[in-house]
C-alpha positions in Angstrom: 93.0 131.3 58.5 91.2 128.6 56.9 89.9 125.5 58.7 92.5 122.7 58.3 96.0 125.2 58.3 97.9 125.2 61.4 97.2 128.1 63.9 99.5 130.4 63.8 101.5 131.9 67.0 100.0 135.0 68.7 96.5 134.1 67.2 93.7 135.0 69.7 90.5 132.5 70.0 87.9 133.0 70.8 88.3 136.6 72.6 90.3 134.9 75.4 92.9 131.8 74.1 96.1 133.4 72.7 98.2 130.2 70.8 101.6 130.2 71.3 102.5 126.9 69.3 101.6 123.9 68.1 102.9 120.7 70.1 101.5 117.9 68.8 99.2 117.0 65.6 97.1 113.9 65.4 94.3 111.9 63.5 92.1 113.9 65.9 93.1 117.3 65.2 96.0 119.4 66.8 96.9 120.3 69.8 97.9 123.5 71.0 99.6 125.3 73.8 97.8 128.4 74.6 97.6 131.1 76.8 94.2 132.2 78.7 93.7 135.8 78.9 90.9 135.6 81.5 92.3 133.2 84.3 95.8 133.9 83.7 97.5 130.5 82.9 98.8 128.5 80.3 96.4 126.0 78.8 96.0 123.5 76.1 93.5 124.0 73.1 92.3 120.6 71.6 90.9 121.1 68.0 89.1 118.8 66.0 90.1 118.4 62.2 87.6 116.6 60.3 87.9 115.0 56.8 86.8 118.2 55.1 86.0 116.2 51.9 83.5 114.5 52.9 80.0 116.6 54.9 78.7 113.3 56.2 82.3 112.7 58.2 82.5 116.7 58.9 78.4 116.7 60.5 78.9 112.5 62.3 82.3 113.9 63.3 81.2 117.2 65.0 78.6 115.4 66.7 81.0 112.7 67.9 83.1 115.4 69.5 81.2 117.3 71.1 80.0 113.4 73.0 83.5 112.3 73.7 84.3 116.1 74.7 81.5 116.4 77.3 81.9 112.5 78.2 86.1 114.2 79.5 84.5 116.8 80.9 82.4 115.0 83.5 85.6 113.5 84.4 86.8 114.5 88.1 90.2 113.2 89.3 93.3 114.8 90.9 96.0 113.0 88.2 94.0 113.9 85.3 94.1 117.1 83.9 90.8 119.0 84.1 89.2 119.7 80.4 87.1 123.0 80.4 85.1 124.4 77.8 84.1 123.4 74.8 83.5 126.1 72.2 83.5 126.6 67.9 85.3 129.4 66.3 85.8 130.8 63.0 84.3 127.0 62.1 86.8 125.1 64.3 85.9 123.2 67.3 88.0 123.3 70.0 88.0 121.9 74.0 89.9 123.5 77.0 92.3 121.4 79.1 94.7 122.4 81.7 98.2 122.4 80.9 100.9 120.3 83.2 104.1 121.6 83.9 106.6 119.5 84.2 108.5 116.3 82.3 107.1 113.0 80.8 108.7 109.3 81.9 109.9 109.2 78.4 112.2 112.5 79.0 112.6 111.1 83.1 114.0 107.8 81.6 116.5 109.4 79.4 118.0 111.4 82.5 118.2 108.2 84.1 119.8 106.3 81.0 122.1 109.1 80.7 123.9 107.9 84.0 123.3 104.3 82.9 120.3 103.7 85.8 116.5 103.3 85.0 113.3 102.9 87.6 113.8 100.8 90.3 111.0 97.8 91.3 110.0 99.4 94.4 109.8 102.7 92.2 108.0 101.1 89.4 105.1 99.4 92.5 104.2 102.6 93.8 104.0 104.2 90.0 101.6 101.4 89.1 99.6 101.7 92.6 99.1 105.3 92.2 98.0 104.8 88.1 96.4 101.9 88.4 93.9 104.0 90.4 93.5 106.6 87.5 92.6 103.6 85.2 90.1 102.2 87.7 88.6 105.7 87.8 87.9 106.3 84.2 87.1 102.7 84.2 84.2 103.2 86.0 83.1 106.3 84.2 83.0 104.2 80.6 85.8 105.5 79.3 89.3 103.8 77.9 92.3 105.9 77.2 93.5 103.9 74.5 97.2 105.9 74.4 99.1 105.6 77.4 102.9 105.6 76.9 105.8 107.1 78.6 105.2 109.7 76.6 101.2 110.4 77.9 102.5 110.0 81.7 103.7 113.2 83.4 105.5 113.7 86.7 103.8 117.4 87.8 106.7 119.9 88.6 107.1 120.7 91.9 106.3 117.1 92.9 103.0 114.7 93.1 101.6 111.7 92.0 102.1 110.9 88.4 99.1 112.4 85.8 97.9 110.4 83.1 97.1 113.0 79.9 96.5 113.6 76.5 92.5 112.3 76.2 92.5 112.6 72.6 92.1 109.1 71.6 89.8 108.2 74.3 86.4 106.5 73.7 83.6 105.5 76.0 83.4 101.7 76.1 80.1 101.8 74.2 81.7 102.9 71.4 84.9 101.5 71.6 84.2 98.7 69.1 83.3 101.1 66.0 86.4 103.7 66.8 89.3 104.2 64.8 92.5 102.6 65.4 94.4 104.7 67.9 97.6 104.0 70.2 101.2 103.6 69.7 103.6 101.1 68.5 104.7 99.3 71.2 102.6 100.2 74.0 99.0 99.4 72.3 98.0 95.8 72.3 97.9 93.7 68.9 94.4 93.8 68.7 94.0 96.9 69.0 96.1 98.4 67.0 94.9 95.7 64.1 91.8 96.3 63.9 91.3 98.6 66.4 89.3 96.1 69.5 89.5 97.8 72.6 88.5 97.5 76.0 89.4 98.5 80.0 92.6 95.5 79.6 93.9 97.4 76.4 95.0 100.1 78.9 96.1 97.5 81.6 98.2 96.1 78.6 99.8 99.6 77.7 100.8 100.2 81.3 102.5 97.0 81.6 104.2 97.7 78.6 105.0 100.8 79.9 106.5 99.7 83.5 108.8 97.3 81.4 110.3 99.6 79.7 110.6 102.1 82.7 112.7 98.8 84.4 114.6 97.6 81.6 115.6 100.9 79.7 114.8 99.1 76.6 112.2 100.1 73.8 109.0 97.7 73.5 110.9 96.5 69.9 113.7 95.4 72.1 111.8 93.4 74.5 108.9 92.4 72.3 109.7 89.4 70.3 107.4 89.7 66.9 107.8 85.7 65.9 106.9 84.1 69.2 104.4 87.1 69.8 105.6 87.3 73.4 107.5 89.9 75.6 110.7 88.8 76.9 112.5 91.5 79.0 113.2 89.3 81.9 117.3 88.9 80.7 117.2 92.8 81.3 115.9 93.4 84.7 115.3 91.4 87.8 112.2 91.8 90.0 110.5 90.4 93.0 108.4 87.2 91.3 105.0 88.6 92.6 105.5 91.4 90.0 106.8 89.7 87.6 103.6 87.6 87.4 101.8 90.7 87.9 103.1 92.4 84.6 103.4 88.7 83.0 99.2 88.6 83.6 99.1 92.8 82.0 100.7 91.9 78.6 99.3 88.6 78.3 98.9 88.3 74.2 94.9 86.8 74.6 92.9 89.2 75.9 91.4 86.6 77.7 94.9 85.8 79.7 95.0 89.6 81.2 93.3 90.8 84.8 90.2 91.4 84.5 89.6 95.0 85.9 92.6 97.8 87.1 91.3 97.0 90.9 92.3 93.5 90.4 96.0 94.6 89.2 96.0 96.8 92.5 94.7 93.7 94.6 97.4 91.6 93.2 100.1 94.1 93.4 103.1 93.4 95.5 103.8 96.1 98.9 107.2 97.3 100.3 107.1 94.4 102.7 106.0 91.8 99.7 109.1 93.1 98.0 111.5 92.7 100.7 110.0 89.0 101.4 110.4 87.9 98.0 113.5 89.0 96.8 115.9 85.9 96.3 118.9 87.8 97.8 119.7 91.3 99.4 119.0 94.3 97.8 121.0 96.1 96.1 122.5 99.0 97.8 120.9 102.7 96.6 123.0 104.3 93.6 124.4 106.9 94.9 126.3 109.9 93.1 130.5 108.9 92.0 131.1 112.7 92.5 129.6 113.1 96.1 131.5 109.9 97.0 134.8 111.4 95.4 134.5 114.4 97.5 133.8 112.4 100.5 136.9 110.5 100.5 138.6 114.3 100.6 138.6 114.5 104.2 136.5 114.5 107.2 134.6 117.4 107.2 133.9 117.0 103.3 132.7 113.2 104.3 130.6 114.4 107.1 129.0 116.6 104.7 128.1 113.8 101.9 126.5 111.7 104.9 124.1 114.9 105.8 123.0 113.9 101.5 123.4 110.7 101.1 122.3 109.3 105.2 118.8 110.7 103.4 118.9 107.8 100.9 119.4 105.5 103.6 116.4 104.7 106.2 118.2 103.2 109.0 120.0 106.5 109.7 117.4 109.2 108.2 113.9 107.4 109.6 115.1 108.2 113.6 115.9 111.9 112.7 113.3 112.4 110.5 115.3 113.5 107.7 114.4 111.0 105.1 114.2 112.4 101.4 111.2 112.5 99.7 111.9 109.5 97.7 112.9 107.4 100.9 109.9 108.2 102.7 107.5 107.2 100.0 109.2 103.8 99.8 110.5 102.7 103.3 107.9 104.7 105.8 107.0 102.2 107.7 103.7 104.0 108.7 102.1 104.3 104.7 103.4 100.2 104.3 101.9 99.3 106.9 98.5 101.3 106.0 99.1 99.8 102.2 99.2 96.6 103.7 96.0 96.6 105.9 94.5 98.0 103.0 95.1 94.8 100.8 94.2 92.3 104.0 91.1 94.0 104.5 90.4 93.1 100.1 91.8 90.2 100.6 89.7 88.7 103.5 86.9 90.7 101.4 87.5 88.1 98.2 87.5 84.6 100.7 84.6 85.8 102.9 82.7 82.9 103.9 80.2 84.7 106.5 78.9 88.1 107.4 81.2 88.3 110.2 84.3 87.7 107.8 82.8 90.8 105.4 82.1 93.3 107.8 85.8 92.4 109.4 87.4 93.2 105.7 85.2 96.5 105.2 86.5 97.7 108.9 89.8 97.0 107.7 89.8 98.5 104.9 87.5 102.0 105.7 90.0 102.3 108.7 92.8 102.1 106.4 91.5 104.4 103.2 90.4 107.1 106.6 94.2 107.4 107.8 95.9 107.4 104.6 93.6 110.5 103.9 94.3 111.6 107.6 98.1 111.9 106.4 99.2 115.8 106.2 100.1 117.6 103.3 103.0 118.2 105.0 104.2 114.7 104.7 106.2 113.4 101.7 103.4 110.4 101.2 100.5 112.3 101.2 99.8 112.9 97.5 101.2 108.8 97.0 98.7 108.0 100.0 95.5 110.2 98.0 96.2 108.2 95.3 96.2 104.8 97.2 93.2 106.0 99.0 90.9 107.1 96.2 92.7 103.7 94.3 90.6 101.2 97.4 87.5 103.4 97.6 85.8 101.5 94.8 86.9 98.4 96.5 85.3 99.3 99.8 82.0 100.6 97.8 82.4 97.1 96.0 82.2 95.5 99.6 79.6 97.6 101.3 77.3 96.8 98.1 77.7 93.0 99.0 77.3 93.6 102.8 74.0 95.3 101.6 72.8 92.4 99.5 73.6 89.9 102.6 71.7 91.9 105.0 69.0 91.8 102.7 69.6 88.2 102.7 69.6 87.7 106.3 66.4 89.8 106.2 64.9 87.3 103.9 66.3 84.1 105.6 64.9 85.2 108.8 61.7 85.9 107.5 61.5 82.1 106.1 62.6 80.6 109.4 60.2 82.7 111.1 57.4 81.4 109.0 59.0 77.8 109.0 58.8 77.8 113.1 54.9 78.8 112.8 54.4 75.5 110.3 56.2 73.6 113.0 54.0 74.4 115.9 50.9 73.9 113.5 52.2 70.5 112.3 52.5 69.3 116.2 48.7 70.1 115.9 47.4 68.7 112.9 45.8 66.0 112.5 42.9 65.6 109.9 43.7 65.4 106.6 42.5 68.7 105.1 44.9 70.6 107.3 47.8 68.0 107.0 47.4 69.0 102.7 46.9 72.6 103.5 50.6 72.2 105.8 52.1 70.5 103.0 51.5 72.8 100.0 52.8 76.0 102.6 56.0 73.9 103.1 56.4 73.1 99.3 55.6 77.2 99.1 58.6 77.7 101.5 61.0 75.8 99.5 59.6 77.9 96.3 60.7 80.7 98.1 63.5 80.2 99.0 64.7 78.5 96.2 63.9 82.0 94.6 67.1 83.6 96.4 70.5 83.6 95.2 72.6 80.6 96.2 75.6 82.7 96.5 78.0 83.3 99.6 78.2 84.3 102.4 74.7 82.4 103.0 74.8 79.2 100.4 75.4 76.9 103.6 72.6 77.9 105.3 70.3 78.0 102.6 70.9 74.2 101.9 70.2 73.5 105.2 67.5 74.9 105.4 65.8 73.6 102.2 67.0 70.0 103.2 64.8 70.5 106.5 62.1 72.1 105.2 61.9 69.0 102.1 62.4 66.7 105.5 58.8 68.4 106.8 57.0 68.4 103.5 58.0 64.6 102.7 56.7 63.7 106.4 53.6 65.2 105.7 53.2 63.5 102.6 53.6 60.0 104.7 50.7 61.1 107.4 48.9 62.2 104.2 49.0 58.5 102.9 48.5 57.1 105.9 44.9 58.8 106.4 43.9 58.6 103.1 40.9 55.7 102.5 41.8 53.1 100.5 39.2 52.4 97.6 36.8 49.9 96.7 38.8 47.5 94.3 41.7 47.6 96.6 39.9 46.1 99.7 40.8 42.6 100.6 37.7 40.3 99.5 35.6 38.3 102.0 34.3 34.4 101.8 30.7 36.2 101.0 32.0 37.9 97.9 
C-alpha cells in the first residue's frame, strides 16, 4: 500500500489494528474503523496524511501531530472518548481512539423529524448543562475543538450523558491562530471559518448553533440569515426567555458579544424550576404515541395497559410509585433540581460576594451540592446527567476556593497592618520630642505604603479605605505637632525697638 491510498479492508497494522473500513476522510487524514486484536474491541485509527509534495509540510506536519496527538492524550474526561497510542507504520502515522457505539444528534434528529417532533427546551437545558461541562474541561486543558456539530455529538448506546468526538481538528489555544481553517458550514463561526480565528467562544458558538437546530428542526441555512448576518429561528420554536438570551449571547456575530468562558454559559443557564417560572403559559402536554392512544380507546383493560406506558411520561402519577421513565426522571426529579439549583445559588452568591462570610457561605453551598450529586447511585436514572453537572461546577468551586485563599491571605495581611498600626498608636500617646514625633510619622507614611501595595479588590476594598483614611488621619496629626515644635528661624522672629 503506498502512503496516501485508502487502507484497504482486512488490512492489519501494526501487528494488532485490523481495518474494517474507512468512515470519514478529512484535511487531516482519514479515519478508520478498526478492530484491536489485543484488547478485543472495536476502535478508531486516526491517520495523518500530509502534503506528500512538499518535505518541509511532510517533516513540520509529523511533528505537529505527534504535539496535538499527545496534547488529546493527556485528556481525561468521561464524555470524551479516550485516545491511546500513537504509533508509525509502513511510513503512516496513526493515533488510537476508542470507538462509541451508538447514534449522532444528527441521525437522533431525523427519528424525531420523521414523526414531525424535535428536542424539547427542557431536553435541549440539560444537553447543554452536561456539554457545556466537556467544553469547560478541555477549556482548561488549552485545547478548542473547533468541529462540533450534530454530527460530532453522540448519545452512547445503552444510555449516558452525551460524548463530544472526533478531535481531529482540535488545536491547543497557543496555536490556534496559525491553524488551518477547520469546521463546518453552519455550525463554525464567521470568523473562523474566514480566516480561520479561533478561540474557547468559537465552540460556545457552534453549540449554540447546534441546540438551535436540535429545537427548531431546521438547518443553520434556514435559520441563519446571510444579509443581516444574524440567526433568526425564533418564528420556529418557542423557549423560556432566559434561554433564549442564553443562546442569543452563544451566536452573538462579534466575538466580543459572546460569554466569555463555558462556566459562564452554565452559570447563566436556566434550571427545571427557571423553566417552569418563565414560561408565559402552561406547558405543553408530553407527545405521546397516536397508536398507544388508539389502542387505549379499545377498551378498559387495553386503556389500563397504555396508562402502565404512558403514566411514566407523566410525573404526578409515576414520581409517588417510583416508576418514572428514564427521561422523566432526569427532567422532573425533584431531588437532582433541587441539587442543580443550590448548585447555581451557591455561584451565584460566589459572583456578588461582598465579605468573607458571603464566600465561604457560596463555597458550602456549592461543595455540599457537587458531594450529593456524586453521592447519587448508579442505579438512579440521573446519575450519569448528575456526573456531568458535578464535574461541570468543580472548576467553579476550585475558582472560589482560590479566591477564599487570596482573602485569607488578605486578612492575614490586614491584621498584620492593624497590629502594627495599634503599636504606633500607643507610642504616639507617648511621644513628645520632635525626633521621635519624625521617626512616628515616616512609620505611618511606611504603613500607608504598605498597604497601598495590596490589591484593592473585594471582599476587603472597604476596609482597606478605612483604614488608609485613618492611618493618613495619624500621619497628618503628626505632621501638625511636628510644626508646632519646630523653632522658628532668625529672619522670621518679630523685631524689637533695639533692633
Amino acid at each position: 500500500m503506498t502512503a496516501t491510498s485508502a487502507i484497504a479492508s482486512g488490512t492489519l497494522i501494526n501487528q494488532r489494528y485490523r481495518i474494517e473500513r474507512a468512515i470519514a476522510v478529512g484535511g487531516f487524514g482519514r479515519t478508520y474503523l478498526a478492530w484491536d486484536d489485543t484488547d478485543k474491541k472495536r476502535c478508531l485509527l486516526k491517520e495523518f496524511i500530509p502534503d506528500v509534495h512538499n518535505c518541509h509540510i511532510i517533516q513540520s506536519g509529523q511533528a505537529e501531530f505527534e504535539r496535538e496527538a499527545g496534547m488529546l492524550q493527556r485528556l481525561c474526561h468521561p464524555q470524551i472518548p479516550r485516545f491511546g497510542a500513537i504509533f508509525a507504520s509502513e511510513g503512516r502515522w496513526f493515533l488510537v481512539q476508542d470507538y462509541i457505539e451508538g447514534d449522532n444528534y444528527r441521525t437522533l434528529l431525523e427519528r424525531r423529524l420523521a414523526r414531525n417532533d424535535t428536542f424539547s427546551e427542557a431536553e435541549v437545558i440539560l444537553w447543554l448543562r452536561s456539554l457545556l461541562g466537556v467544553l469547560d474541561y478541555i477549556h482548561r486543558c488549552g485545547i478548542i475543538h473547533r468541529d462540533i456539530s450534530p454530527d460530532n455529538i453522540m448519545l452512547p448506546q445503552g444510555g449516558g450523558p452525551p460524548m463530544l468526538i472526533d478531535f481531529g481538528g482540535a488545536v491547543s489555544l497557543d496555536g490556534a491562530a496559525k491553524m488551518p481553517i477547520a469546521g463546518k458550514l453552519g455550525y463554525a463561526p464567521p470568523e473562523q471559518l474566514a480566516g480561520g480565528l479561533c478561540s474557547t467562544h468559537s465552540d460556545l458558538y457552534a453549540l449554540g448553533a447546534t441546540a438551535l437546530v436540535l429545537l427548531t428542526g431546521k438547518l443553520p441555512s434556514q435559520l441563519y440569515n446571510t444579509e443581516q448576518r444574524c440567526w433568526q429561528w425564533r418564528p420556529w420554536c418557542k423557549v423560556s426567555p432566559a434561554l433564549a438570551g442564553v443562546l442569543e449571547g452563544m451566536v452573538a456575530a462579534k466575538p466580543s458579544q459572546r460569554w466569555s468562558s463555558a462556566a459562564a454559559v452554565l452559570a447563566a443557564l436556566p434550571s427545571g424550576l427557571d423553566l417552569m417560572g418563565d414560561w408565559d403559559e402552561p406547558l405543553p402536554p408530553p407527545r405521546y404515541d397516536y397508536r398507544a392512544v388508539a389502542i387505549a380507546i379499545i377498551g378498559i383493560c387495553l386503556s389500563g395497559a397504555a396508562l402502565l406506558v404512558i403514566g411514566t411520561k407523566i410525573p404526578m402519577i409515576c414520581e409517588p410509585l417510583d416508576w418514572c421513565d428514564r427521561d422523566t426522571q432526569s427532567l422532573f426529579n425533584p431531588r437532582y433540581v433541587a441539587l442543580q439549583n443550590q448548585a447555581l445559588r451557591g455561584y451565584r452568591l460566589s459572583q456578588n460576594a461582598s465579605n468573607l462570610d458571603q464566600l465561604n457561605s457560596a463555597q458550602q453551598q456549592l461543595q455540599t451540592a457537587i458531594a450529593q450529586l456524586q453521592a447519587i447511585p448508579p442505579a438512579r436514572a440521573q446519575y450519569f446527567l448528575a456526573q456531568s453537572t458535578a464535574i461541570a461546577y468543580q472548576p467553579l468551586l476550585a475558582d472560589i476556593e482560590a479566591r477564599l485563599s487570596q482573602a485569607q491571605m488578605r486578612l492575614t495581611q490586614l491584621q498584620r497592618l492593624e497590629a502594627t498600626a495599634e503599636q504606633l498608636r500607643q507610642q504616639e500617646q507617648q511621644a513628645t520630642t520632635l525626633p521621635r514625633l519624625e521617626k512616628l510619622q515616616a512609620e505611618w507614611e511606611q504603613l500607608i505604603d504598605r498597604l497601598d501595595s495590596l490589591p484593592d479588590s473585594e471582599p476587603f476594598s472597604d476596609r482597606q479605605q478605612q483604614l488608609r483614611k485613618e492611618y493618613q488621619n495619624h500621619r497628618d496629626r503628626l505632621q501638625t505637632q511636628i510644626n508646632d515644635q519646630r523653632p522658628t528661624t532668625n529672619d522670621q522672629r518679630p523685631m524689637t525697638n533695639d533692633q
